[in-house]
N, C-alpha and C positions, 0 to 999 in steps of 0.2 A: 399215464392215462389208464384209468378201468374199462374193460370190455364186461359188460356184465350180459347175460342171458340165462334166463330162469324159464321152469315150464310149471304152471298149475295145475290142478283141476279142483273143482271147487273151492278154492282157498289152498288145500294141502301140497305144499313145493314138492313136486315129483325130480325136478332134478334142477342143475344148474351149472354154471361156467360164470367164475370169476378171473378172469386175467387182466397181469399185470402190462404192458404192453408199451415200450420206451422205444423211439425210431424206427417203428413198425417190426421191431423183433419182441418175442414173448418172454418176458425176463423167469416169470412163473406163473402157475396157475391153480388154483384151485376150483373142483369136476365132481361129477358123481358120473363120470363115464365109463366107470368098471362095477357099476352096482352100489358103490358104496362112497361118500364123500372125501377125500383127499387133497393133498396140495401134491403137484407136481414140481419140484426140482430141479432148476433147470443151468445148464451152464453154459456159455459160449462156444466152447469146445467140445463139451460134452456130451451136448444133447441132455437126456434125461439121465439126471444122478441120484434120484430117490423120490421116492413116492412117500409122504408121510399121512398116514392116515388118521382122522379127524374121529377120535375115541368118542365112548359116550355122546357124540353130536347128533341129532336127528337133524334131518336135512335142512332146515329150517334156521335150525342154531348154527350151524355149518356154513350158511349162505352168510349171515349178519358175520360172524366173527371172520370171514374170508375178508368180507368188506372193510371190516374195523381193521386184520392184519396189514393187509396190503394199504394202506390210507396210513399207517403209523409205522411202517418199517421198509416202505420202498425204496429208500436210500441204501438200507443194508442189501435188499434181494439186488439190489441193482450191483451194488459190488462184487455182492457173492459171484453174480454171474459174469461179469465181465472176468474175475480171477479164474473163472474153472470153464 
């Protein structure tokens, strides 16, 4: 399942939260909770193992490709996480 939450203002995405979200644990996530958009990393055991941040993306493009990431490779985030 996706947890999506976005914040506006007039049209322009000021921020948002994409997570991925399997048996009520966060597998990953992609935020703009540090000022800047990113995916978080995430592993079973590990807690958070990398931050990778969302180059050239303004907020906007950073939201839709979050969307499109996690909707076409949640099988892998899902293994990753259960492995680490």
């Amino acid at each position: 399942m996706l947890y999506i939450v976005k914040q506006t203002d007039k049209g322009r995405m000021m921020s948002f939260s994409v997570a991925l979200i399997f048996e009520d644990e966060c597998i990953t996530r992609y935020d703009t909770a540090h000022g800047f958009a990113h995916r978080d990393i995430l592993g079973r055991k590990s807690a958070l193992i990398e931050k990778r941040i969302c180059e050239n993306l303004v907020n906007r493009e950073a939201f839709q490709h979050a969307i499109s990431d996690l909707e076409t490779n949640f099988r892998n985030y899902y293994a990753f996480y259960l492995a680490h």
